[in-house]
C-alpha distance (Angstrom), angle and dihedral (degrees) to the residues before:
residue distance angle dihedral
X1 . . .
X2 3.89 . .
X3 3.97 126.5 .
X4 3.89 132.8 -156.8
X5 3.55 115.2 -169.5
X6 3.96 121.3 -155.8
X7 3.58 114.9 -159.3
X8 4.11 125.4 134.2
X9 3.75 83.9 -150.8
X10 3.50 120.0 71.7
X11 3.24 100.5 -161.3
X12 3.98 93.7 62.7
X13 3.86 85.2 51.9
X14 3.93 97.3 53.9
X15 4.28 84.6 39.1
X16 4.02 84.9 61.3
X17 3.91 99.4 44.2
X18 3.64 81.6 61.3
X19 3.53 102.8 36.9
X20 3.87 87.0 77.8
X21 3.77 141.6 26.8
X22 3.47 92.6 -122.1
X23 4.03 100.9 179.6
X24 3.42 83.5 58.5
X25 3.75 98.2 54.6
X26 3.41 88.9 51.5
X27 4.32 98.0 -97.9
X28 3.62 138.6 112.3
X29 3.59 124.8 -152.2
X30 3.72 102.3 -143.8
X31 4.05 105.0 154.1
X32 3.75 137.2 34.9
X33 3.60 123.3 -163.0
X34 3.91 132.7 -171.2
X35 3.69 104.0 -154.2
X36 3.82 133.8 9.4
X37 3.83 94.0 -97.2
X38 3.51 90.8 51.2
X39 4.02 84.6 48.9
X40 3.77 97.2 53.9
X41 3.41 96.3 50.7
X42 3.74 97.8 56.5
X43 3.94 88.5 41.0
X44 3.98 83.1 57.5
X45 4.14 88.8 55.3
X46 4.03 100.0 35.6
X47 3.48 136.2 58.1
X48 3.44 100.5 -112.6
X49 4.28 133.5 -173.2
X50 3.72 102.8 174.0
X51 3.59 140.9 29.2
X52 4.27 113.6 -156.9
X53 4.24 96.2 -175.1
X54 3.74 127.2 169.5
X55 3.61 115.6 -118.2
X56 3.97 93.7 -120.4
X57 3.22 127.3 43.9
X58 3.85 142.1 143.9
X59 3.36 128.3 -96.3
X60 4.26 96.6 5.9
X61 3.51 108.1 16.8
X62 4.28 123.5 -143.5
X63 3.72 92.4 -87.2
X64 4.05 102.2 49.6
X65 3.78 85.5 46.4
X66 4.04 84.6 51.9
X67 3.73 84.0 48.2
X68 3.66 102.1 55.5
X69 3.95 99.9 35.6
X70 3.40 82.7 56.7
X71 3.95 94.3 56.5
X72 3.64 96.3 36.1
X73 3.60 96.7 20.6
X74 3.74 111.4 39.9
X75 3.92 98.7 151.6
X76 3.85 85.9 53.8
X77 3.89 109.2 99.8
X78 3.86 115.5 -150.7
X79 3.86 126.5 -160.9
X80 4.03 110.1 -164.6
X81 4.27 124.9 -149.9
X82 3.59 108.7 -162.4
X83 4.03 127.6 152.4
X84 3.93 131.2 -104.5
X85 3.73 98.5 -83.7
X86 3.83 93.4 51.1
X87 4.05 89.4 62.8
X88 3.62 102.9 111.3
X89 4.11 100.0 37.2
X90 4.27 90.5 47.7
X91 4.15 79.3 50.9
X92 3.76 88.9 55.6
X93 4.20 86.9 43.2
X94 4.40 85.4 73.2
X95 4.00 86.4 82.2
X96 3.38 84.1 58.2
X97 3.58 95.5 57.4
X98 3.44 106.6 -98.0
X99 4.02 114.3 147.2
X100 3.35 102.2 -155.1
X101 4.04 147.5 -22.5
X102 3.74 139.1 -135.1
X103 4.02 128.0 -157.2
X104 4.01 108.2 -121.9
X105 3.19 121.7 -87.3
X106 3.50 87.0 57.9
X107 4.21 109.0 -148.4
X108 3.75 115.9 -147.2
X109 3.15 105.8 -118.9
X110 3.94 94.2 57.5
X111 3.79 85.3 47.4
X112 3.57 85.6 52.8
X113 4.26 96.3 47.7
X114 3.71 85.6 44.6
X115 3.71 103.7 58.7
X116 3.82 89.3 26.7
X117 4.22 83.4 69.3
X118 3.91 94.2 45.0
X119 3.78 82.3 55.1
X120 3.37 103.5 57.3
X121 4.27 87.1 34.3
X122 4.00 91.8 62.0
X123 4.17 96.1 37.1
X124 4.19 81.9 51.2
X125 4.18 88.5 45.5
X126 4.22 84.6 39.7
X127 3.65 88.9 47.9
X128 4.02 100.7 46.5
X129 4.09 85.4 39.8
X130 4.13 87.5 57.4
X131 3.95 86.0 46.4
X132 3.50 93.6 50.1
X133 3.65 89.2 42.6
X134 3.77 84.0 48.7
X135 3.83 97.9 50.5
X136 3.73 102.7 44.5
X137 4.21 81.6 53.5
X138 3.79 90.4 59.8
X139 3.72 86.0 39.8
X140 4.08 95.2 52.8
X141 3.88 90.0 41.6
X142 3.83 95.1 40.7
X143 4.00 82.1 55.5
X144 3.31 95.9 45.3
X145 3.34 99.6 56.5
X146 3.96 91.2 47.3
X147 3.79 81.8 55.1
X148 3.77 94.6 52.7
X149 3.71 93.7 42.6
X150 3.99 93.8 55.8
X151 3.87 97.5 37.8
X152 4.48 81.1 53.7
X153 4.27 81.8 46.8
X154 3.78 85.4 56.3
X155 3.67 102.0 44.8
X156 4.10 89.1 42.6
X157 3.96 103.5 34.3
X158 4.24 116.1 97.4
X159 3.63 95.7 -134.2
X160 3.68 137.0 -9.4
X161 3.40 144.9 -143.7
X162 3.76 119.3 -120.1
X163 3.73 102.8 -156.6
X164 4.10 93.5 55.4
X165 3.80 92.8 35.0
X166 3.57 81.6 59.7
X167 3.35 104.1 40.2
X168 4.36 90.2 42.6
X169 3.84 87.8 51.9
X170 4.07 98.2 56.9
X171 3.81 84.0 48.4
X172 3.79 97.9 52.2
X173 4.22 86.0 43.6
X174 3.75 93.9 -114.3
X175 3.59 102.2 114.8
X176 3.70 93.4 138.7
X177 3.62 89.9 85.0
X178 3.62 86.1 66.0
X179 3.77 93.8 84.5
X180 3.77 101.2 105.1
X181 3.72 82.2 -169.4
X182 4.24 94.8 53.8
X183 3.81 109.7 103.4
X184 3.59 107.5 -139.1
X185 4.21 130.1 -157.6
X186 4.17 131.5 -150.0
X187 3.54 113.6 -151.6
X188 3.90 107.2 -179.8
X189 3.85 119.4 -156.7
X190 3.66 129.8 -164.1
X191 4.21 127.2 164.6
X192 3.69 126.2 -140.5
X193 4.06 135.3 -154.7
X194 3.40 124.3 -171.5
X195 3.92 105.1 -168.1
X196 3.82 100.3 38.0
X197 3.97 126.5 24.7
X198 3.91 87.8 175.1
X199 3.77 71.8 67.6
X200 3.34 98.8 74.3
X201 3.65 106.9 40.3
X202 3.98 86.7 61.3
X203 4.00 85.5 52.8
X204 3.52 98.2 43.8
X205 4.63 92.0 92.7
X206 4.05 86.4 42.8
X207 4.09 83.1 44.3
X208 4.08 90.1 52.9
X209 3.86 91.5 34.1
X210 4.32 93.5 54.8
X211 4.02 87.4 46.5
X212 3.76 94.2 49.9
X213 4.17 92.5 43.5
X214 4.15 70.7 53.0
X215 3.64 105.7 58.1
X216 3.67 91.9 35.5
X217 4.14 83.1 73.4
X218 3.64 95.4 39.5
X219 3.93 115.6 79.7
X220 3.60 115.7 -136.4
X221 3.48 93.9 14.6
X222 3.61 135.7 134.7
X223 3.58 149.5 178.6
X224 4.09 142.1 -159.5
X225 3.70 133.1 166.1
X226 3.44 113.5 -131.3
X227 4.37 110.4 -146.7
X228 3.97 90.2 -138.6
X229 3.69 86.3 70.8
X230 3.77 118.5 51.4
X231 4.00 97.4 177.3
X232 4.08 93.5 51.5
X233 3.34 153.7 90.5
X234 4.13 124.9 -172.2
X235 3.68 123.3 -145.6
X236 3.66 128.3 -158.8
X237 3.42 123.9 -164.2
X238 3.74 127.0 -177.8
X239 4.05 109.1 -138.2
X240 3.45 116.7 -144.5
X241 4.07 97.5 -163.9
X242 3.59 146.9 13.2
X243 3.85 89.0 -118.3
X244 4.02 99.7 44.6
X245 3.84 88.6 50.4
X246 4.16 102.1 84.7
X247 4.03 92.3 40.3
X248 3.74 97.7 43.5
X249 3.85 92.1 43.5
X250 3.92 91.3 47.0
X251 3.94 93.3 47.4
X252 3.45 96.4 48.2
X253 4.17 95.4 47.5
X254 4.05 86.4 44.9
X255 3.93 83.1 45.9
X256 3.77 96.2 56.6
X257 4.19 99.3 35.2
X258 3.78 83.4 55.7
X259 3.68 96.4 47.3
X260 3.48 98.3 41.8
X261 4.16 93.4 48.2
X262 3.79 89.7 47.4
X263 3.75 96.5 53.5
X264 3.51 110.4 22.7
X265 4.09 106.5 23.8
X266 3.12 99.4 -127.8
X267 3.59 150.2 129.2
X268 3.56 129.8 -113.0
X269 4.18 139.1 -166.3
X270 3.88 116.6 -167.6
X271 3.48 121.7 -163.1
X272 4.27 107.0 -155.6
X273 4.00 112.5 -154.6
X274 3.56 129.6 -156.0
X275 3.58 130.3 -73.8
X276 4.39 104.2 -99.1
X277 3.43 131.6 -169.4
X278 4.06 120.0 -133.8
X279 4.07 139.2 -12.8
X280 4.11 82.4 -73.5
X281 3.76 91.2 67.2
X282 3.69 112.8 45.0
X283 3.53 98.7 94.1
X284 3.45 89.3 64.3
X285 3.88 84.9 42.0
X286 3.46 95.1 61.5
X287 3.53 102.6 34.2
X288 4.04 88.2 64.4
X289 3.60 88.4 51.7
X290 3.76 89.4 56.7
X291 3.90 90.9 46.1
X292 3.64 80.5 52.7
X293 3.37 98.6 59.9
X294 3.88 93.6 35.3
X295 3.90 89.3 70.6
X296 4.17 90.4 58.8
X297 3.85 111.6 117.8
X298 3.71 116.0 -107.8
X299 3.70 127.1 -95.1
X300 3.67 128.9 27.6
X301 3.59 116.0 -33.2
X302 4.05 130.5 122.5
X303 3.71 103.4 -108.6
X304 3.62 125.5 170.7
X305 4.13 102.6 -164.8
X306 4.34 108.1 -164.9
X307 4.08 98.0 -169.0
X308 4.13 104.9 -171.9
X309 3.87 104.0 -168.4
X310 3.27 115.0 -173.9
X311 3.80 120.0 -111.4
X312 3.85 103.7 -116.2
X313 3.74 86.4 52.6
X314 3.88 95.9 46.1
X315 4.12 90.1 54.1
X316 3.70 108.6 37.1
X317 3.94 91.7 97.3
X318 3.65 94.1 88.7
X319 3.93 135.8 -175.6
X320 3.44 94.3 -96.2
X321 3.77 90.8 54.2
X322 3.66 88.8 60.7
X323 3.85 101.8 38.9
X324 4.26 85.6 57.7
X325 3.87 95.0 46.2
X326 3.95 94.1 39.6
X327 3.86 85.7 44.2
X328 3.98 82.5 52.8
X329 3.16 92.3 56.9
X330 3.45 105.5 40.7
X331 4.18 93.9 43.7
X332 4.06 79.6 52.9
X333 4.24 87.6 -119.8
X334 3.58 102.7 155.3
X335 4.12 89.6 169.0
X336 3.86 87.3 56.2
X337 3.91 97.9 45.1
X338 3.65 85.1 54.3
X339 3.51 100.2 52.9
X340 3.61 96.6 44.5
X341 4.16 83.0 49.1
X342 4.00 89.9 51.3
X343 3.53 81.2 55.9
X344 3.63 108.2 52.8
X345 3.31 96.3 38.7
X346 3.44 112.2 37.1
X347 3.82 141.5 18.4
X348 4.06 94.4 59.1
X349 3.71 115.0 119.2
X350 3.76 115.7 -127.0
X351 3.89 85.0 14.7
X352 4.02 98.7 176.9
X353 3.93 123.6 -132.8
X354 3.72 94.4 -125.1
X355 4.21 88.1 49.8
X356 3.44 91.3 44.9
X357 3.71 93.4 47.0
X358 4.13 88.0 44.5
X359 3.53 92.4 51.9
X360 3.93 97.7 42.8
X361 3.97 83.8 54.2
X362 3.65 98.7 50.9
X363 3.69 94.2 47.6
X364 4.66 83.6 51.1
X365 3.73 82.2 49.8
X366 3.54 90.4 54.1
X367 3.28 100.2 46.6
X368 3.92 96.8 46.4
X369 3.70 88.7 46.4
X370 3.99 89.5 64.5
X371 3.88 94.3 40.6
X372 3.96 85.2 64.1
X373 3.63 86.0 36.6
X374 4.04 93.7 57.3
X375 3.99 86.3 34.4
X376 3.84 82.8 -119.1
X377 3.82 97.2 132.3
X378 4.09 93.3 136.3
X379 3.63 123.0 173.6
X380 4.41 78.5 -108.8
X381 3.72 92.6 57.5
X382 4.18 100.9 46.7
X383 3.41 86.6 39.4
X384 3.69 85.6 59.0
X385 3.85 98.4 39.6
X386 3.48 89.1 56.3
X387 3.77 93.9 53.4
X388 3.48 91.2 51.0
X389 4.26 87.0 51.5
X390 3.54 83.1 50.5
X391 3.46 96.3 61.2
X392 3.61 98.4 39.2
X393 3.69 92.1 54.7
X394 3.79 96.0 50.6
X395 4.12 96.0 38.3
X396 3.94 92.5 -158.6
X397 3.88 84.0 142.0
X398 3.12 138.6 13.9
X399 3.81 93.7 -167.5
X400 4.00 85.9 57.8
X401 3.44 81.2 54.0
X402 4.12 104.5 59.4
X403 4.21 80.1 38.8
X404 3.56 95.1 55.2
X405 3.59 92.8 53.0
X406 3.50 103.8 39.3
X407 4.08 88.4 56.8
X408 4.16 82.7 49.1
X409 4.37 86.5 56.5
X410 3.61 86.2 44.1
X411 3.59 103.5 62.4
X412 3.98 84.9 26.4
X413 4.18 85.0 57.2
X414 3.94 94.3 42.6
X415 3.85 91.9 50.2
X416 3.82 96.0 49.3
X417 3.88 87.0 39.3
X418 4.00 83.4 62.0
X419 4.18 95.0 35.5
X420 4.43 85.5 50.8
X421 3.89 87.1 54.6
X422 3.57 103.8 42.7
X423 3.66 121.1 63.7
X424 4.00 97.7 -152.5
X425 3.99 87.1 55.2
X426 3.54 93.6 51.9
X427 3.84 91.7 44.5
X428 3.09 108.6 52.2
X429 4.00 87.1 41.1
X430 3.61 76.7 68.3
X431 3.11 104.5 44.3
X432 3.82 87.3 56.4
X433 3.38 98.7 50.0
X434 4.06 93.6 53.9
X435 4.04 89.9 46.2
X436 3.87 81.0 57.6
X437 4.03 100.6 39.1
X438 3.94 97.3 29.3
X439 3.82 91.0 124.9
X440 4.35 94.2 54.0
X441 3.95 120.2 81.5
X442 4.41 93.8 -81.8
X443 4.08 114.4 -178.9
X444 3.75 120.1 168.1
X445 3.98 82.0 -113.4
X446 3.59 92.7 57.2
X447 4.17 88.2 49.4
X448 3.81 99.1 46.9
X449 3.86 86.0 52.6
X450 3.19 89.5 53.2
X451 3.41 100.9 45.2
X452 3.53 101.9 33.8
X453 4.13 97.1 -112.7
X454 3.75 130.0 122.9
X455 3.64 110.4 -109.3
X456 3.51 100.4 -129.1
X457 3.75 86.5 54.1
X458 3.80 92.5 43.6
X459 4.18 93.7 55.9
X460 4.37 94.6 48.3
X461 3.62 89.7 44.6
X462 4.14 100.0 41.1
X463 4.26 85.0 47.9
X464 3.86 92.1 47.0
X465 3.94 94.2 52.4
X466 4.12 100.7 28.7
X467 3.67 88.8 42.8
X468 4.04 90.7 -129.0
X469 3.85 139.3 61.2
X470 3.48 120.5 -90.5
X471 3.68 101.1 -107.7
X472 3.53 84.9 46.4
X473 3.87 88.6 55.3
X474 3.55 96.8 45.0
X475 3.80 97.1 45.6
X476 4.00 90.7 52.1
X477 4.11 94.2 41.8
X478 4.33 83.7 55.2
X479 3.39 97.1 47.6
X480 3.64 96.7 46.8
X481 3.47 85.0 53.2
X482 3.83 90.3 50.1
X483 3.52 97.0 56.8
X484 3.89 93.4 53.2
X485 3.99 87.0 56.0
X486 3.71 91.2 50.4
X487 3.52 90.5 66.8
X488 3.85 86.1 66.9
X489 4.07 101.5 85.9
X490 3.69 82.6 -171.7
X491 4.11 99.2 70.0
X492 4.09 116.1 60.8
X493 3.95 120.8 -126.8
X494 3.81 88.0 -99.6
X495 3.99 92.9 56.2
X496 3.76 82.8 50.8
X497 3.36 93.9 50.6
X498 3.87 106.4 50.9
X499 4.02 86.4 39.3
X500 3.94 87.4 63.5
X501 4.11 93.1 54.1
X502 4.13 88.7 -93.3
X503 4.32 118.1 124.6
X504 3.58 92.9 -175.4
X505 3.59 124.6 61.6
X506 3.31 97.5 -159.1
X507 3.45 92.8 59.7
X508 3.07 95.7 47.2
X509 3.81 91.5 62.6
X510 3.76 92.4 38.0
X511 3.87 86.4 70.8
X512 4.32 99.6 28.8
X513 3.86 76.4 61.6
X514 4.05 96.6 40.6
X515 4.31 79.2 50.0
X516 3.72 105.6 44.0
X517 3.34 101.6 10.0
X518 3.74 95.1 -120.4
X519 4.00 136.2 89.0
X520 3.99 114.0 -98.1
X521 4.30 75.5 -120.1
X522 3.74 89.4 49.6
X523 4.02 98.6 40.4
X524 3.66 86.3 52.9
X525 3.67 94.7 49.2
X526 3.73 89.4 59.2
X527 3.56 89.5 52.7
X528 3.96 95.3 67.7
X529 3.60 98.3 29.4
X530 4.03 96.7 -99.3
X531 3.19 107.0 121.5
């Protein structure tokens, strides 16, 4: 800890260097000053802790230098010498921000008790300044991952609903994704190694870590890692004209090759999607940033892949596409799944690679998206899925193709066929998908459209295997979930709240209270001993 001392004689300043052994206290004396003016201005070029000034001194005396350290200084701590006589006005100098005084001549042992206490007062204001630093860390990265998690559940999820995308994105701070006018961009980035794949699961945290470092320098930029893809990371960058698109998209893919090769070695391929317009159209953004990708030779080679499809191509997979094959699915009608497949993907004259290869991805999404929807991701079905990615990527066939995923629907088909008739399958598919939604608007009429149940039905059979109504359920899942956020100082009780599923956060404490018998405030209170 640095010291100033502020004496106009300098004798009294070489008397106090040797009052104390200041190196072992902790201090170094690393300025001297001979009036307050002189003081201030080496305070403004040093890294000063503690200020030891004479009362009187010419030009600024002890207590104006306390005064303005104290304004422009306030971490500065300042210990004031004055005489007898000047008691009562260096008592009146504390509002100014001086920590203590000492009658002149100063003995060493109250020098020593003095400085001693501003010691342990800046290591407590160091420590609780690390802690703070500390928390609001956790808090940033807890957020960001919240924020990568829901931009993944908007690329992934079939269809969503405006009024809680909306309502999710102000929470997670992301709200310029709102604009249904913004055009938005996937860029897709995987690394290669030849010699040593080991390689690149050890460099897969530095991988993340260099991409986040990234996006942290490029406005309106984000980033999400998708599970499907081990070796990847997805940007998303929001694209504020036509014109800015092709330089900000090329400076940003020579940005991370560069980066990535200078610390890390390695290769990398990026697959660059088309431009979209609003939340409605990422999927499809993403998607063509995967088919991007998917067209990169093998093996490990730098390879930037810029796939323009055109637009008619990109959007011809319409809603009523997917309602038939999901219906397919769900109604267990292999017969119909294939025809409808037959007729997406083949049959069409002048039928173009990339809209065949678009179309053969959408209906994969699809079909993983109700897997994880049925919880019937078996080692059977990923196996499958990534077959059918397999063959997408490498287009040999486009027979193999339609095959590949019409075996994927079957075993898709036979496992919901056995999930529909047994009530523990269904259940705990259920169950599962409200311990991964718990924080949306979820009514047992929402669920048994979903999952194809009556309601009534649903509600006896989800108390008979859970072993508690579904209210009951929901309430208890939300609030354990609440009192793991109120550990986190950092987020307020009405952040809590609306991350739970609650609006209000007075209702939200009316039942936290009901269920624990505390306030959210309270419970947390109890937590660190406060209360």
């Amino acid at each position: 800890m640095k010291v100033l001392i502020a004496d106009d004689e300098i004798q009294i300043r070489k008397g106090l260097r040797l009052k104390v052994d200041w190196d072992k206290e902790g201090f170094e004396i690393v300025e001297e000053a001979s009036n307050g003016k002189e003081a201030l201005e080496k305070i403004k070029n040093k890294d000063i802790d503690l200020v030891i000034t004479d009362m009187r001194m010419p030009i600024m005396d002890g207590v104006e230098l306390a005064r303005r350290c104290h304004i422009e200084f306030p971490h500065v701590k300042i210990i004031v010498l004055s005489g007898y006589s000047d008691f009562d006005y260096v008592r009146n100098s504390l509002k100014q921000g001086v920590r203590d005084y000492l009658l002149k001549p100063v003995a060493p042992d109250e020098l020593e008790e003095a400085i001693r206490k501003i010691r342990d007062e800046i290591k407590d204001e160091m420590a609780k300044k690390a802690e703070l630093v500390r928390m609001n860390q956790l808090a940033n990265l807890h957020l960001q991952e919240m924020q990568e998690q829901y931009i993944l559940y908007l690329v992934k999820e079939e269809r969503l609903q405006p009024n809680i995308v909306k309502e999710r994105l102000q929470q997670l701070q992301l709200e310029e994704l709102l604009n249904e006018n913004a055009k938005v961009q996937f860029i897709t980035v995987e690394i290669r190694e030849a010699a040593d794949p080991i390689k690149l699961e050890e460099l897969m945290l530095p991988f993340q870590m260099v991409c986040r470092e990234i996006v942290q320098e490029q406005k309106g930029t984000y980033l999400f890692k998708d599970p499907s893809y081990t070796k990847m990371i997805q940007f998303l960058q929001i694209i504020e004209s036509d014109r800015q698109t092709s330089t900000r998209t090329s400076q940003l893919v020579k940005r991370i090759q560069h980066t990535i090769n200078k610390y890390l070695k390695l290769d990398t391929v990026i697959g660059i999607g088309n431009v979209v317009n609003g939340l409605m159209e990422y999927r499809s953004g993403y998607i063509s940033s995967l088919l991007a990708w998917s067209h990169s030779l093998l093996g490990a080679k730098s390879q930037v892949i810029d796939q323009i499809i055109p637009r008619e191509e990109v959007f011809n997979f319409s809603p009523d596409i997917e309602k038939r094959l999901t219906n397919a699915i769900e109604h267990a009608d292999l017969l119909v799944f294939k025809e409808n497949v037959h007729s997406i993907l083949g049959g069409v004259e002048n039928q173009s690679v990339l809209s065949f290869s678009f179309s053969a991805n959408h209906v994969l999404f699809l079909l993983g998206s109700l897997a994880k929807k049925y919880g019937i991701e078996t080692s059977n079905i990923q196996n499958a899925i990534w077959n059918c990615q397999q063959n997408i990527w490498k287009l040999n066939s486009q027979y193999e193709v339609k095959e590949n995923l019409i075996l994927l629907a079957e075993l898709i088909i036979e496992r919901v066929r056995q999930t529909r008739f047994s009530n523990k399958a269904i259940i705990e598919s259920v169950r599962s998908y409200v311990d991964l939604h718990y924080a949306s608007e979820i009514s047992l009429t929402t669920l048994s459209k979903l999952f194809h149940i009556n309601s009534a039905h649903l509600s006896e059979t989800f108390k008979h295997h859970v072993g508690k109504n579904f209210s009951d359920y929901l309430v208890h899942l939300r609030m354990e979930k609440a009192t793991e956020l109120l550990k986190d100082h950092q987020l307020k009780i009405i952040d809590i709240a609306n991350l739970v599923g609650f609006s209000s956060s007075g209702y939200f404490s009316t039942v936290f209270k009901k269920h624990y018998g505390q306030t959210p405030v309270e419970f947390r209170n109890s937590m660190t001993g406060n209360g």
